[in-house]
VEXFI-682919 format. One record per residue (C-alpha): x, y, z. Coordinates in steps of 0.1 Angstrom, whole numbers, padded with zeros to 4 digits, always signed. Each point is the difference from the previous one (the first is absolute). Layout:
BEGIN
XYZ
...
***
This chain:
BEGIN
+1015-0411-0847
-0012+0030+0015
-0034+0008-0016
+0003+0041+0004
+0034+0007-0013
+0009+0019-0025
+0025+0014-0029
+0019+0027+0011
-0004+0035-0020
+0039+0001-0005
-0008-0032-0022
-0029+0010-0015
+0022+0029-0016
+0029-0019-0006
-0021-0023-0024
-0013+0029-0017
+0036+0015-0006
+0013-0036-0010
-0025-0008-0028
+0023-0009-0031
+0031+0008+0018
+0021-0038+0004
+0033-0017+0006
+0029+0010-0022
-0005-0029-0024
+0028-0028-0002
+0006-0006-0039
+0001-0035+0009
-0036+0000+0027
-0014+0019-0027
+0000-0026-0030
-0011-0027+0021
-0035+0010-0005
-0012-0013-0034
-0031+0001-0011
-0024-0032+0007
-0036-0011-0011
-0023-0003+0022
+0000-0017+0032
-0030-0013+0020
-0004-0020+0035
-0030-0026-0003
-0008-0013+0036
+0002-0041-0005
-0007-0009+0034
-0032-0012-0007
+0006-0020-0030
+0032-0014+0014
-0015-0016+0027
+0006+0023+0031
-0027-0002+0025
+0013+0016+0028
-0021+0028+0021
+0019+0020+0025
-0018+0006+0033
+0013+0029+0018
-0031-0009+0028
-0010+0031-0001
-0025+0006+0034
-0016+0034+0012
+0027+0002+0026
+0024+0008-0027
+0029-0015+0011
+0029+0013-0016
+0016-0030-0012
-0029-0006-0024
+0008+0026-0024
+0041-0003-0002
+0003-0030-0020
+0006-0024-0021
+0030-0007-0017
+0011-0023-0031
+0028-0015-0014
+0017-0021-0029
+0017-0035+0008
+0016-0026-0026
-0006-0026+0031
+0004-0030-0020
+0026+0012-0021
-0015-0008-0033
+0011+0040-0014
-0041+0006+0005
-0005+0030+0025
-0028-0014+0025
-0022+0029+0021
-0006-0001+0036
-0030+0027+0016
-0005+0006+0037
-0028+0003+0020
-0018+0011+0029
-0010-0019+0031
-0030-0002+0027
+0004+0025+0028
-0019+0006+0030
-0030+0018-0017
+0001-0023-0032
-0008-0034-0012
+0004-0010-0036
-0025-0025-0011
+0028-0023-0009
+0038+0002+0015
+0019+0027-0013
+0035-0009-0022
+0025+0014-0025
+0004-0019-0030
+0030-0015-0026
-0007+0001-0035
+0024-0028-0023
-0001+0016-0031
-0008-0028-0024
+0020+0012-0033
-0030+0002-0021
-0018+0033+0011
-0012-0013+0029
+0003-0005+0036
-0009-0025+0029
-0001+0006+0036
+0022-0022+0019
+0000+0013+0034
-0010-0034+0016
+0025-0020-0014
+0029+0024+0004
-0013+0012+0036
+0006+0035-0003
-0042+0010+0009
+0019+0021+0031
-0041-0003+0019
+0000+0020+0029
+0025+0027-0007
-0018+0039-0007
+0026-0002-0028
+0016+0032-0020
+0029-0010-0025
+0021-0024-0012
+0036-0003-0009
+0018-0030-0021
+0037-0005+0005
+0020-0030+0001
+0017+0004+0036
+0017-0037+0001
+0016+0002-0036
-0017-0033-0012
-0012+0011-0032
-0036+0003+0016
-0013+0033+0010
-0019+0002+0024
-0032+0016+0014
-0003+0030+0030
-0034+0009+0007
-0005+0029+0024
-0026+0010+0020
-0013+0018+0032
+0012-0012+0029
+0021-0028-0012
+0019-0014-0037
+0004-0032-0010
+0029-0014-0019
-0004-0031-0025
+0026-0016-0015
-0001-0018-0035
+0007-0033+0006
+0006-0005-0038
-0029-0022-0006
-0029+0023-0007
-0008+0005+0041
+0014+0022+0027
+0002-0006+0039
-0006+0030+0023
+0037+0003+0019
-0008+0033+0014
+0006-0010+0038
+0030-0019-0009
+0020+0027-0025
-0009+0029+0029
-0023+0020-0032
-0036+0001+0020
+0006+0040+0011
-0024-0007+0021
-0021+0029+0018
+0007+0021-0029
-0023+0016-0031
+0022-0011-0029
-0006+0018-0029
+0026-0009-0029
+0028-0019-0003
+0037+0003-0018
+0024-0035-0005
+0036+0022-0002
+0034-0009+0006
+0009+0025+0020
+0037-0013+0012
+0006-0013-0035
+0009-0032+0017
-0022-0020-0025
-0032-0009+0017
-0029+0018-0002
-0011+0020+0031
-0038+0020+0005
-0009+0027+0010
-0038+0010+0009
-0017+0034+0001
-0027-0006+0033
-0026+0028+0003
-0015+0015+0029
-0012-0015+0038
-0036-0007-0010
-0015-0025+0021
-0040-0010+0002
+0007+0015+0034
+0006+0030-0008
-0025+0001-0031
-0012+0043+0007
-0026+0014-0016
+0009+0019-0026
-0024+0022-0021
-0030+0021+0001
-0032-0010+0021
-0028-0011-0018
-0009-0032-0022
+0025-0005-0025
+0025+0024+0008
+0023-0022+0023
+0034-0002-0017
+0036-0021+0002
+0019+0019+0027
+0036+0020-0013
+0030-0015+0003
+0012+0031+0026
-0028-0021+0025
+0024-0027+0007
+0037-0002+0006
+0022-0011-0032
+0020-0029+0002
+0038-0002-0007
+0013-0025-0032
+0013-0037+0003
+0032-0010-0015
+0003-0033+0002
+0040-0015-0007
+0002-0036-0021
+0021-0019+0025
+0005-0028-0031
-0017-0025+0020
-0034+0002-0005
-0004+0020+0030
+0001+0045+0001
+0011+0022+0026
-0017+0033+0010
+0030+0026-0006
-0027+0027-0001
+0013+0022+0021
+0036-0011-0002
+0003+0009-0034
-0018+0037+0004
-0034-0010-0021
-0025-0004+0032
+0012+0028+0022
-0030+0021-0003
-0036-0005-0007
-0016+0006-0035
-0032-0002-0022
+0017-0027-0026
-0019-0009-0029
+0019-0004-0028
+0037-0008-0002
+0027-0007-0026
+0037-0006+0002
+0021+0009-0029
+0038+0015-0002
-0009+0037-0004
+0034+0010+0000
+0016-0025-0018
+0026-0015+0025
-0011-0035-0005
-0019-0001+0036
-0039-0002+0003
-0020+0033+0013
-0032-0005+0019
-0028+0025-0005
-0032+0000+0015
-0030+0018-0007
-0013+0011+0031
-0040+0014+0004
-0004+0035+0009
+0034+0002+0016
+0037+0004-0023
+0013-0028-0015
+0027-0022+0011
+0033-0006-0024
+0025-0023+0017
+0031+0007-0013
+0024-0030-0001
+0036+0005+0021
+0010-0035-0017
+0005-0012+0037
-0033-0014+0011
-0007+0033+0010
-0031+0027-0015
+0000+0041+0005
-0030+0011-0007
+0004+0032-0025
-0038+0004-0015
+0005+0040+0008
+0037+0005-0013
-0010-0022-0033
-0032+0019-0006
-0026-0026+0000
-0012+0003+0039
-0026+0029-0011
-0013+0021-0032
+0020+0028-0016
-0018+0018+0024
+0010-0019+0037
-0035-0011+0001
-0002-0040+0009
-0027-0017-0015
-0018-0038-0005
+0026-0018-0016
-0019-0037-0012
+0019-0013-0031
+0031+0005-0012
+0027-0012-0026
+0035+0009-0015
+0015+0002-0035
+0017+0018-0023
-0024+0022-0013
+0020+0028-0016
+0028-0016-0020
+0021+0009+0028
+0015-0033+0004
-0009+0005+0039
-0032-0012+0021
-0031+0024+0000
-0025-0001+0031
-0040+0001-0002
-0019+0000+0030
-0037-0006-0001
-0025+0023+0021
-0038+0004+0012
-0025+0024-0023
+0008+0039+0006
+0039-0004+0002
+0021-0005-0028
+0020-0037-0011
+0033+0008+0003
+0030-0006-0026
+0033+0004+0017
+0031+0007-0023
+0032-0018+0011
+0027+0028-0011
+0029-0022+0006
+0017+0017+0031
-0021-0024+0025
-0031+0030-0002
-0034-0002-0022
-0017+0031-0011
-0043-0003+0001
-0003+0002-0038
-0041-0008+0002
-0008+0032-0018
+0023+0003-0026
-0003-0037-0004
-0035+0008-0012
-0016-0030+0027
-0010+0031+0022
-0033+0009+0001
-0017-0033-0016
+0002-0017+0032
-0015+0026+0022
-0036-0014-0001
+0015-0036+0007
+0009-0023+0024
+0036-0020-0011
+0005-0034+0015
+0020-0022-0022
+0022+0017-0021
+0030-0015-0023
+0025+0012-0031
-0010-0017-0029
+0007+0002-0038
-0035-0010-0011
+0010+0009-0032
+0035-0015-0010
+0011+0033-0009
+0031+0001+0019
-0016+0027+0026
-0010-0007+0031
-0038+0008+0010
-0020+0000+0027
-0032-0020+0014
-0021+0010+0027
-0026-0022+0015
-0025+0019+0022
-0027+0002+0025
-0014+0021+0029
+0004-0012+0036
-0032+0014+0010
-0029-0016-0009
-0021+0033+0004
+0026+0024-0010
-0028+0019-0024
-0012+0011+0031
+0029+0018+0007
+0017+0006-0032
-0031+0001-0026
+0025-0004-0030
+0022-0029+0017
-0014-0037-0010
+0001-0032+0026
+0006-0021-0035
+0025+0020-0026
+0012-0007-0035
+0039-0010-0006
+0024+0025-0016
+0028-0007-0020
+0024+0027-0009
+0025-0004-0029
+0035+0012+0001
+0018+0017-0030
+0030-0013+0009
+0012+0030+0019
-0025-0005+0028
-0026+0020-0012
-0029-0018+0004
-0035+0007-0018
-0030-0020+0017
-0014-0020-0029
-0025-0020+0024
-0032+0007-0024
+0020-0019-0028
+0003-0034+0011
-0033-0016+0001
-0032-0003+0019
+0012-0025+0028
+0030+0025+0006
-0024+0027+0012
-0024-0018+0017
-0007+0009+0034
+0019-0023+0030
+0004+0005+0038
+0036-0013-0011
+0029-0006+0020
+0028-0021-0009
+0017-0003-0034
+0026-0025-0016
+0012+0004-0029
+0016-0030-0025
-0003-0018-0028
-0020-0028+0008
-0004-0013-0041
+0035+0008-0009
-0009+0014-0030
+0024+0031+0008
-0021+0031+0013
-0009+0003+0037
-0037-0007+0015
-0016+0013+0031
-0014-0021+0028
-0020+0022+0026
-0017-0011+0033
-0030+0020+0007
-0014+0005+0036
-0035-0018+0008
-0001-0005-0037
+0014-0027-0024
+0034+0003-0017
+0012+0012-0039
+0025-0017-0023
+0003+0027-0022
+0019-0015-0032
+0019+0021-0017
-0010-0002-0042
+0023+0017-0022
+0029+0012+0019
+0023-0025-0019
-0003+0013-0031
+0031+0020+0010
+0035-0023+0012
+0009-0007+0029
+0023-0026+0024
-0006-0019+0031
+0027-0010+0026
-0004-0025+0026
+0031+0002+0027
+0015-0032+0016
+0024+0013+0028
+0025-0029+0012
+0030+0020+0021
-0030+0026+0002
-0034-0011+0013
-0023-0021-0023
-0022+0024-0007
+0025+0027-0012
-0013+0028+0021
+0019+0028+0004
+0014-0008-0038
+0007+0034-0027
-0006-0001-0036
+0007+0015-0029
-0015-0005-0031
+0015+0013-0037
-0021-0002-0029
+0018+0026-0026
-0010+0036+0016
-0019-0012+0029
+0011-0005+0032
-0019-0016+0027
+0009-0008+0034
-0017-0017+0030
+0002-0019+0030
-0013-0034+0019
-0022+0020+0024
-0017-0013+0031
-0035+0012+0011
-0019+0024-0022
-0032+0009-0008
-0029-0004+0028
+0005-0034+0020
+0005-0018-0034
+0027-0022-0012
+0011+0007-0037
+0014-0017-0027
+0033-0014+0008
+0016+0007-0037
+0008+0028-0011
-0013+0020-0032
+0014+0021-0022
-0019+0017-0023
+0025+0004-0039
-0024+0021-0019
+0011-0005-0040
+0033-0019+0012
-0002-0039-0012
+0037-0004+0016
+0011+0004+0033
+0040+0011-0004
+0006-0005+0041
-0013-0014+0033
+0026+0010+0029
-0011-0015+0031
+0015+0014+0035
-0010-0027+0025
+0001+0006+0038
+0027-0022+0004
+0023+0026-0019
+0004-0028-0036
-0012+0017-0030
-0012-0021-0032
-0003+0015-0034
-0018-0011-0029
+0002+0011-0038
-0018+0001-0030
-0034-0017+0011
-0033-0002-0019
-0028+0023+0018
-0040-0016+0004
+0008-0026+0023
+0005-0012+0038
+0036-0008+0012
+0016-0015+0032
+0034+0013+0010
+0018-0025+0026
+0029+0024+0022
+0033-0016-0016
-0014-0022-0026
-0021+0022-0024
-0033-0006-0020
-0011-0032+0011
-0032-0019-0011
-0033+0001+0015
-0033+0004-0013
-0023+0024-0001
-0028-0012-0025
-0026+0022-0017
-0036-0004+0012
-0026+0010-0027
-0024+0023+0007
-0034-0011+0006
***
């Protein structure tokens, strides 16, 4: 977050050598990009009935806690195949009141375009907690995810007790991480033993105590204080002890041995040996990437891999960040999100357990300079078969023109789309008015909440009120939809590979935990097919070490594959736009 850093010269030349130079192009990456009509994102919140108004209680004594947050997420709570939203809030603090008690809010999505807030009855309104993210994960394997809601100082877990309500067993499962600035959250199976385990990227020591001032003198100049003010504050990793109660194996396992600046986090199998990775993106200090022994135990390797720092050993303000195969390389990519006069990076995975920082060639580069990158997440808006890439963005200084007099507090979103090769060409300015309008934003989760077959963007904005940005035309291309059901593995499939076959393209992903900014995503995953109307193959390595294949299915439509058993029927029905 630090307001006066910059991008180094040895980049600045780099980009300029790199224009129109990219990756050696796989035959098959390379016709996965087809071309689409147009695609734009029409904010629905509004209309469908979402009333919510984050409060970040912002107060002259710029506590830093007000400008961090808030997350989002996507939750089928009821089970009815209809993805229900859930946005956090803020919370009184010792310099200010709300007019009416604070609390973060669950949306059931009603199947018809609409929306109703149901946070009474369900009892998931989390009052009192300052809170940041939000993680959905179905810990006990009862068919019921449930709901993580972190904040400063203290988390609360709810379970789903199956009926439309949760009850707050925080205290009881050992999840409360009490004393701690909990920024985002990842559900993993880390010992593949078939439960889901968490583990939590906590910021810095911040305390109203210890609230400096930070800033200039004068009216109007104070400003939120740097993150090098305070101490940083080592991860959580929780372990599932299967019953209903967690263990703190933080330092045990290697994840919580030193202190970091986590923001974001993601775990995904980065060198594809069927064990979850942990990386977290740590502010204005290098990243963290946990590599799994496969024996409970983590070595951190963030400098060997190549993703601590920039090309250039400089660390920077990591916020967001996600993983996917962007390049047709069959293996998982790394972006990592960062503050206005540094760089977003894209980290290469180059299949020897090392990534090489692609951002300049990748063409992302020097479109992010001037922005602030919170929540960030692979998508194929499109249904091209190519994995893009959404930014959602936002200062954290509320007077940052005062200091940077072509930085905004409230910035546009980007969208960068990806030939297939992982060259990406920012096509922000072509997706509609909502897309570009200005937003202090800060989470992002991404899903299809109509099931209609191209992915939407929900987007928590600090102080301000949130955007359901619907995506219009991105199915006009094919695509396919798979919903994981672990049994041997856990329920939720995490920690599951894919591989998807549609005549020359070849996709491949994996059940992530985390990503993004403090946001929970959809929990199916979507596979953009481009012309293809038939899918030829779905091979599914799950963590338990089965495999299921599939052949010969029909694209444009939402499956569920049940470890050992196959398709199986659920539904997911079609909400009409409105």
């Amino acid at each position: 977050m630090k307001a006066h850093s910059h991008i180094s010269r040895r980049d600045l030349l780099k980009y300029m050598g790199a224009v129109g130079i990219g990756f050696t192009a796989s035959p098959l990456a390379w016709s996965a990009a087809q071309p689409t009509g147009p695609v734009t994102f029409v904010d629905v919140a509004r209309s469908a009935g979402i009333t919510f108004q984050h409060d970040n209680a912002a107060s002259p004594e710029k506590y830093l806690i007000e400008t961090m947050g808030s997350g989002c997420g996507w939750i089928d709570y009821d089970q009815n195949g209809l993805l229900d939203l859930y946005l956090v809030n803020g919370a009184a603090t010792r310099v200010y009141s709300p007019r009416q008690p604070l609390r973060s809010a669950l949306y059931r999505n009603n199947g018809d375009g609409t929306f109703t807030d149901v946070t009474g009855v369900a009892n998931v309104a989390a009052e009192g907690l300052f809170g940041m993210g939000v993680a959905v994960g179905d810990y006990d394997n009862d068919g019921f995810p449930d709901l993580f809601v972190l904040g400063y100082g203290r988390c609360i877990l709810y379970h789903n007790n199956g009926d439309g309500t949760f009850t707050d067993v925080s205290a009881r499962a050992g999840l409360e991480n009490s004393g701690r600035w909990a920024s985002s959250a990842a559900w993993c199976d880390y010992d593949n033993d078939g439960r889901l385990d968490l583990v939590i990227a906590n910021y810095v020591d911040w305390s109203p105590q210890r609230n400096f001032y930070c800033g200039d003198q004068g009216p109007g100049m104070r400003s939120y204080c740097h993150p090098d003010d305070f101490h940083g504050q080592p991860p959580t990793l929780y372990h599932n002890n299967g019953d209903g109660t967690f263990t703190d194996v933080s330092k045990s396992s290697g994840v919580g041995l030193k202190g970091g600046n986590g923001l974001g986090v993601v775990t995904f199998d980065y060198d594809d040996d069927g064990w979850q990775d942990i990386f977290i993106a740590n502010d204005h200090m290098p990243n963290f990437l946990f590599h799994n022994n496969r024996d409970g135990t983590f070595r951190e390797v963030g400098y060997v891999a190549g993703v601590a720092v920039s090309s250039d050993g400089q660390f920077e303000a990591g916020m967001g960040t996600d993983a996917a195969d962007a390049t047709g390389s069959g293996r998982m990519d790394l972006m990592v999100a960062h503050l206005d006069m540094q760089l977003a990076r894209f980290y290469q995975n180059l299949g020897d357990q090392t990534f090489d920082d692609a951002t300049l060639r990748s063409k992302i580069g020097y479109a992010t300079y001037h922005m602030s990158e919170f929540g960030t997440r692979f998508m194929d808006y499109d249904n091209d078969g190519a994995r893009d890439l959404f930014m959602a963005n936002g200062h954290v200084l509320d007077n940052i023109q005062r200091y940077h007099a072509d930085t905004r507090y409230a910035e546009p979103k980007l969208m960068f789309h990806n030939d297939g090769r992982g060259i990406f060409e920012n096509v922000s300015d072509r997706l509609g008015p909502d897309f570009q309008l200005p937003r202090v934003s800060r989470g992002a989760a991404i899903a299809d909440f109509d099931n209609d077959g191209d992915l939407d963007i929900l987007v928590n904005n600090n102080g301000q009120a949130p955007q359901l940005l619907r995506n219009d035309g991105g199915n006009a291309n094919h695509w396919l939809e798979i919903l994981l059901i672990g049994t041997k593995s856990n329920r939720d499939g995490v920690g599951a590979r894919v591989k998807v076959s549609a005549g020359n393209l070849i996709l491949y992903d994996q059940r992530k935990g985390g990503m993004s900014y403090q946001s929970a995503q959809d929990p199916r995953l979507h596979f953009g097919l481009g012309a293809h109307s038939n899918v030829d193959a779905v091979e599914i390595l799950w963590p338990s070490g089965s495999a299921t294949k599939l052949a010969n299915l029909n694209s444009d439509r939402i499956i569920a594959i049940k470890e050992g058993a196959g398709i199986v029927e659920r539904p997911f029905p079609r909400v009409p736009a409105k």
